[in-house]
Jmol script that loads the backbone (N, CA, C; Angstrom):
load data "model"
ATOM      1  N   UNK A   1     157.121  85.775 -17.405  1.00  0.00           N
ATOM      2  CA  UNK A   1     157.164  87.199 -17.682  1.00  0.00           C
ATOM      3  C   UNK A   1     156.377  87.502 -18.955  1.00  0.00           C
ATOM      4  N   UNK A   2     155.595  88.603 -19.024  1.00  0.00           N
ATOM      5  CA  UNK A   2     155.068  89.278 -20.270  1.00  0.00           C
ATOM      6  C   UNK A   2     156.136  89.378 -20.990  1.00  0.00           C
ATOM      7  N   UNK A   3     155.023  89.791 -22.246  1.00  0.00           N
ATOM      8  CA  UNK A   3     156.144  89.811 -23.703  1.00  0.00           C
ATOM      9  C   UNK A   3     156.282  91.968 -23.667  1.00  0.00           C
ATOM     10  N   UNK A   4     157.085  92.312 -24.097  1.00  0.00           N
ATOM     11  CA  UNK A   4     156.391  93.801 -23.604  1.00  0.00           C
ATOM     12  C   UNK A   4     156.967  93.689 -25.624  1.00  0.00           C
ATOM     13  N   UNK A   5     156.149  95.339 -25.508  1.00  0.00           N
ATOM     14  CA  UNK A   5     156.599  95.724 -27.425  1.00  0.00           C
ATOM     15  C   UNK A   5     155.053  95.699 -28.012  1.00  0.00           C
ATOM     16  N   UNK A   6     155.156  96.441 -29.457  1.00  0.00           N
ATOM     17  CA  UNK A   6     154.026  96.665 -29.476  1.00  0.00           C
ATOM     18  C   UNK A   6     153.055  95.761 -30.774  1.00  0.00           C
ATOM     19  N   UNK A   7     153.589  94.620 -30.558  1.00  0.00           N
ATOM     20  CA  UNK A   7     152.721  93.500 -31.319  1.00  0.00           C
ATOM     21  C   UNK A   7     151.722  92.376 -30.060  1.00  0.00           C
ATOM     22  N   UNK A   8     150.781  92.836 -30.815  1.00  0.00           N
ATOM     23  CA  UNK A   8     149.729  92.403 -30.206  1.00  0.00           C
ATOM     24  C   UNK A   8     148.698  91.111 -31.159  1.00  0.00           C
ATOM     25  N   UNK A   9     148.045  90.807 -30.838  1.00  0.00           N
ATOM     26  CA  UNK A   9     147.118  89.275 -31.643  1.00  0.00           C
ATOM     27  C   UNK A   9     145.938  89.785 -31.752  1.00  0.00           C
ATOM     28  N   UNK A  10     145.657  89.471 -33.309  1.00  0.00           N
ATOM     29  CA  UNK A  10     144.198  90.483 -34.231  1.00  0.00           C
ATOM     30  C   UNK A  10     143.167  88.890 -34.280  1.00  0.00           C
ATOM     31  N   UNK A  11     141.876  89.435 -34.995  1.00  0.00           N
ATOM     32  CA  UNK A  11     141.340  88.051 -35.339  1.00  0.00           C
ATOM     33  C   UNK A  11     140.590  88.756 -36.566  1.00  0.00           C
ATOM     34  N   UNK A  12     140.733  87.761 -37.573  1.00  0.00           N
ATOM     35  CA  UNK A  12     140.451  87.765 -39.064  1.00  0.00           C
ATOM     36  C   UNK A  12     139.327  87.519 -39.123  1.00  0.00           C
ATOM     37  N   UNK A  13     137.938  88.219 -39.470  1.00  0.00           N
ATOM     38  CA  UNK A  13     136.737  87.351 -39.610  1.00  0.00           C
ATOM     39  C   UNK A  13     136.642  87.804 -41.650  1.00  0.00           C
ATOM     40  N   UNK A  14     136.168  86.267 -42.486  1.00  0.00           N
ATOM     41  CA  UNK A  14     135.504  87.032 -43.397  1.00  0.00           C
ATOM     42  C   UNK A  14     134.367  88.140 -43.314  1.00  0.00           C
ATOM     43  N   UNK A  15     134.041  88.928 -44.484  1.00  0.00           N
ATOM     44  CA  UNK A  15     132.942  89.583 -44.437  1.00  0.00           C
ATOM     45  C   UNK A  15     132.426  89.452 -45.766  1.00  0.00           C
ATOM     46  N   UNK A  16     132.492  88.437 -46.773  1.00  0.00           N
ATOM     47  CA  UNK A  16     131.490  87.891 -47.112  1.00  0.00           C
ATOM     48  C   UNK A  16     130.880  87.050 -46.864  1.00  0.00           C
ATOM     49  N   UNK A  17     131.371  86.130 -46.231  1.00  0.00           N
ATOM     50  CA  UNK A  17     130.835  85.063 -45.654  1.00  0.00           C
ATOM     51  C   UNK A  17     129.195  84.865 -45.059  1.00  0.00           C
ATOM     52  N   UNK A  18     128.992  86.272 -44.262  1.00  0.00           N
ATOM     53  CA  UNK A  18     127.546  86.831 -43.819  1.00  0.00           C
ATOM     54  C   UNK A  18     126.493  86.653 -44.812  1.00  0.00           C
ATOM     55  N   UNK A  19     126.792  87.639 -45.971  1.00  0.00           N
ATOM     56  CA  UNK A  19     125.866  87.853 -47.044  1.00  0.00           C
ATOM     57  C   UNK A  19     125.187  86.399 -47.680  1.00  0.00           C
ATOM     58  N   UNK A  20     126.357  85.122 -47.623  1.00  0.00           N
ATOM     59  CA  UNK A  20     126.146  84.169 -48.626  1.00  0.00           C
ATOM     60  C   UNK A  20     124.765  83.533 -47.707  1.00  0.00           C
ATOM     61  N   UNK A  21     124.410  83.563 -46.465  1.00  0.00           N
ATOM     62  CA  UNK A  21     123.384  82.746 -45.619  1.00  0.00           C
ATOM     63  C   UNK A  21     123.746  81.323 -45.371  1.00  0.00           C
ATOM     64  N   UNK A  22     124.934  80.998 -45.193  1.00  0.00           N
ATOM     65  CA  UNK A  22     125.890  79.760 -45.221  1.00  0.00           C
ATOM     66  C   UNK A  22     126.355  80.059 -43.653  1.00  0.00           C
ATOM     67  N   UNK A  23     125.649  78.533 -42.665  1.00  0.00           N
ATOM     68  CA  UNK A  23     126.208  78.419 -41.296  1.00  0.00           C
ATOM     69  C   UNK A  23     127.598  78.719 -40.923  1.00  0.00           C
ATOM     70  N   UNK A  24     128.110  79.096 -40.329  1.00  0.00           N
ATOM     71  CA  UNK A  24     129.760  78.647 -39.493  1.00  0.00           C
ATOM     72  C   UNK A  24     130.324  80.117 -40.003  1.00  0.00           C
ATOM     73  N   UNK A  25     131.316  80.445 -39.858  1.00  0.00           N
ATOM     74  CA  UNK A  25     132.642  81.605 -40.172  1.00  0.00           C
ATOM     75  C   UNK A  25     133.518  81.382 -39.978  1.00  0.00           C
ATOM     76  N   UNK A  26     134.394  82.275 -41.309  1.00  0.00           N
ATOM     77  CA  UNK A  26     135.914  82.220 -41.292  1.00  0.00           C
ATOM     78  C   UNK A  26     136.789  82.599 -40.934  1.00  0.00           C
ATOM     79  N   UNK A  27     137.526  82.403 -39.508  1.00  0.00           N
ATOM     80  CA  UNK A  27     138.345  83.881 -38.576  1.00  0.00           C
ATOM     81  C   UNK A  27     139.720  82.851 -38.721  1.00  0.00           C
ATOM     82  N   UNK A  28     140.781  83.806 -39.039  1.00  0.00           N
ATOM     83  CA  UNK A  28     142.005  83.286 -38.428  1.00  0.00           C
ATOM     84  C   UNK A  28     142.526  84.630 -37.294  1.00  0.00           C
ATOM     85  N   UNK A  29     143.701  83.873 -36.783  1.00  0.00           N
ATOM     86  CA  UNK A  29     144.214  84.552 -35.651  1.00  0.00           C
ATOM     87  C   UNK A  29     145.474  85.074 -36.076  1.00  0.00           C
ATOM     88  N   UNK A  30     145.852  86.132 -36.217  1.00  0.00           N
ATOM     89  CA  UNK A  30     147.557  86.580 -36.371  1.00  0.00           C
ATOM     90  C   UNK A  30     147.934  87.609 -35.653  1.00  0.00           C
ATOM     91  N   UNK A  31     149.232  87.952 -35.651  1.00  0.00           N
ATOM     92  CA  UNK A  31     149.955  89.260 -35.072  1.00  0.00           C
ATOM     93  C   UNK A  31     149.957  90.378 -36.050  1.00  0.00           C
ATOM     94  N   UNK A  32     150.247  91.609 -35.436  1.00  0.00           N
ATOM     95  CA  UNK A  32     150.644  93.117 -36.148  1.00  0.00           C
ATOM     96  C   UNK A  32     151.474  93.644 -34.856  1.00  0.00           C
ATOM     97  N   UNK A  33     152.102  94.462 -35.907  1.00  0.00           N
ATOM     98  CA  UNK A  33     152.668  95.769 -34.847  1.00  0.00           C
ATOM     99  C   UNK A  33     151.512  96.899 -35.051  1.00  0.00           C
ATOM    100  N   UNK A  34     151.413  97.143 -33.835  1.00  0.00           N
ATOM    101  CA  UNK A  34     150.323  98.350 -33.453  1.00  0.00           C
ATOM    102  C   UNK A  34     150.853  99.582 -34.209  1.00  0.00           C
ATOM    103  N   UNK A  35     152.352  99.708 -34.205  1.00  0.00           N
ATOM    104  CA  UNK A  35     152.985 101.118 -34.344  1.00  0.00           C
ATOM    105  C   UNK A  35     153.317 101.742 -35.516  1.00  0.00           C
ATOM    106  N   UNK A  36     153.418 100.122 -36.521  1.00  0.00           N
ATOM    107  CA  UNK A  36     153.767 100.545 -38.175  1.00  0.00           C
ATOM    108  C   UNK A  36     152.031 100.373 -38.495  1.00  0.00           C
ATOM    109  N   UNK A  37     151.290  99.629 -37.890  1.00  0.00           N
ATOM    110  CA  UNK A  37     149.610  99.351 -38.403  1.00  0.00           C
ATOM    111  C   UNK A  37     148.411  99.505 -37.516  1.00  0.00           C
ATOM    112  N   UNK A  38     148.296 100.952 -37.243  1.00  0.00           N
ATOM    113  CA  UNK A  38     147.271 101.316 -36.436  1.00  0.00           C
ATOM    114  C   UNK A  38     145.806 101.115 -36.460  1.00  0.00           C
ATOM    115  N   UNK A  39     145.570 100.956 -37.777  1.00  0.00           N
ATOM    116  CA  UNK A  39     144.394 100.840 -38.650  1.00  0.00           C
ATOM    117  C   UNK A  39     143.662  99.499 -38.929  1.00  0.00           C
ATOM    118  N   UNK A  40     142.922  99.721 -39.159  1.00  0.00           N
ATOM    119  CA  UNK A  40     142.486  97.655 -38.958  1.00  0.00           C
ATOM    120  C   UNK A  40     142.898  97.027 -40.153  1.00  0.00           C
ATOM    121  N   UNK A  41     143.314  96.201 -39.788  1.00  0.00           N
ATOM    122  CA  UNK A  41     143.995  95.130 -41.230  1.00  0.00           C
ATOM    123  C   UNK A  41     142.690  94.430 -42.062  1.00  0.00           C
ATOM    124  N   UNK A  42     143.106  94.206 -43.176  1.00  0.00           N
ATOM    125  CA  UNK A  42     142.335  93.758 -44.298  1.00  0.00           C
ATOM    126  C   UNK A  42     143.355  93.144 -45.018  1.00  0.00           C
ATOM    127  N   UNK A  43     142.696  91.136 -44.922  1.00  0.00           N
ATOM    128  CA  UNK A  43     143.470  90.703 -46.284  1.00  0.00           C
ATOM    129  C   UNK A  43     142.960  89.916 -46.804  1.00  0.00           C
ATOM    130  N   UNK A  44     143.905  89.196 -47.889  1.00  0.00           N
ATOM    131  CA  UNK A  44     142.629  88.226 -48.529  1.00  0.00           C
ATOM    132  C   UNK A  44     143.276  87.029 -48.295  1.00  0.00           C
ATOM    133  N   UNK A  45     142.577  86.455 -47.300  1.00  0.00           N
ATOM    134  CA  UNK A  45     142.483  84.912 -46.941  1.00  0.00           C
ATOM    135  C   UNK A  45     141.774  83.830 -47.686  1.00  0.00           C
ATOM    136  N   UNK A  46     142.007  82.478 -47.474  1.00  0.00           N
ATOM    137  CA  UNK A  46     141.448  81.423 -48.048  1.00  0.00           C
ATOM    138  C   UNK A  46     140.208  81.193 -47.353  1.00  0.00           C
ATOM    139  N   UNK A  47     138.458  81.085 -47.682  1.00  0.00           N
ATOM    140  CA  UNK A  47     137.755  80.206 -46.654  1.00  0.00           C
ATOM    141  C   UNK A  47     137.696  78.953 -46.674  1.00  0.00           C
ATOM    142  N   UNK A  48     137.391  78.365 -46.165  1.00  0.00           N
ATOM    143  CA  UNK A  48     137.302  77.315 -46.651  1.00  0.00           C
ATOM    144  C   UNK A  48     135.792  76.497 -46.689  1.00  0.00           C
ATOM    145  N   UNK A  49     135.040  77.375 -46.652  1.00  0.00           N
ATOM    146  CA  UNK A  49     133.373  77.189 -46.821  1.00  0.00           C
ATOM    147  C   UNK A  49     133.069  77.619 -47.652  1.00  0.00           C
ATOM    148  N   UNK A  50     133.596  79.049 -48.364  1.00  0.00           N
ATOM    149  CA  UNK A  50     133.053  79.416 -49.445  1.00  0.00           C
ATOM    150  C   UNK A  50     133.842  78.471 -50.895  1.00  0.00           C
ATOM    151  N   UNK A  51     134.795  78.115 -50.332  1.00  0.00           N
ATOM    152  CA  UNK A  51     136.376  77.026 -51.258  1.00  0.00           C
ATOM    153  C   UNK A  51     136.738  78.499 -52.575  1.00  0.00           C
ATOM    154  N   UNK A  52     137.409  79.417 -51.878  1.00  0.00           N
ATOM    155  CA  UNK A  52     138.031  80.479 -52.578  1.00  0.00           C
ATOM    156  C   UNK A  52     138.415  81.674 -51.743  1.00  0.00           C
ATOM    157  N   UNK A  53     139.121  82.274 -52.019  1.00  0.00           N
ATOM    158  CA  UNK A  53     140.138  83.803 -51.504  1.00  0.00           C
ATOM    159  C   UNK A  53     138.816  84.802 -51.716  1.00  0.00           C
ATOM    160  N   UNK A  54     138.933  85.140 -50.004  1.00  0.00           N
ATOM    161  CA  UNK A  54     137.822  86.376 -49.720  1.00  0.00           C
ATOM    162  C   UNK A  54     138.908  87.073 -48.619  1.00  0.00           C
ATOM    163  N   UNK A  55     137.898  88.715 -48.625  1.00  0.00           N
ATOM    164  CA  UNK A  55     138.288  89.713 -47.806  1.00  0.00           C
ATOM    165  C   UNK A  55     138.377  89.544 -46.230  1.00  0.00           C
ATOM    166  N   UNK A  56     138.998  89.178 -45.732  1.00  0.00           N
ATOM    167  CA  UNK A  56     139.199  88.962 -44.269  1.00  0.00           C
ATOM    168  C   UNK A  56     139.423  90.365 -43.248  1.00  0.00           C
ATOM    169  N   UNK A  57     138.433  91.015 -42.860  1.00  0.00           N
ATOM    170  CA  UNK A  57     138.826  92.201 -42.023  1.00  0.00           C
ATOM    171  C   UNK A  57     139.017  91.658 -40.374  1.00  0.00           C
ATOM    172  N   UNK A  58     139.919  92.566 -39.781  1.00  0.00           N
ATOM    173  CA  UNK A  58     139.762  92.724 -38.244  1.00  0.00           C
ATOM    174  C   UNK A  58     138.873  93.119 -37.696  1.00  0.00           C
ATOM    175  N   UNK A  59     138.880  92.434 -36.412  1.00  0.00           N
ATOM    176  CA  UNK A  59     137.477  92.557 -35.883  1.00  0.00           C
ATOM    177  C   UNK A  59     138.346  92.855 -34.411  1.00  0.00           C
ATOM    178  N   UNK A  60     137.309  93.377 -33.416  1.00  0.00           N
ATOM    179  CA  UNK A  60     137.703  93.714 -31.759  1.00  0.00           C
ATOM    180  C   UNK A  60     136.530  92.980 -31.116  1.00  0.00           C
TER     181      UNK A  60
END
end "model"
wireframe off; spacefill off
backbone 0.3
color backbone group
């Protein structure tokens, strides 16, 4: 059976990561509730290519 409710699974990409001209990217995978967070999430994750805490936005 489906899960019903309104948390759904986002994916984290950095967005500095682009600028630096450094192969590979940094995405993690997590949950939100759609209903308290409609808006695209932004946080600050670890990369581990750049080896320091950058801005991680949602991506579709």
């Amino acid at each position: 059976m489906a899960k019903k409710g309104n948390r759904v699974q986002v994916i984290l990409e950095c967005t500095e990561h682009k600028a630096t001209g450094q192969p590979g990217t940094s995405r993690y995978i997590t949950t939100k509730n759609k209903k308290n967070t409609p808006d695209r999430m932004e946080l600050k994750k670890f990369n581990p290519v750049l080896k320091r805490m950058t801005v991680h936005k949602e991506i579709k």
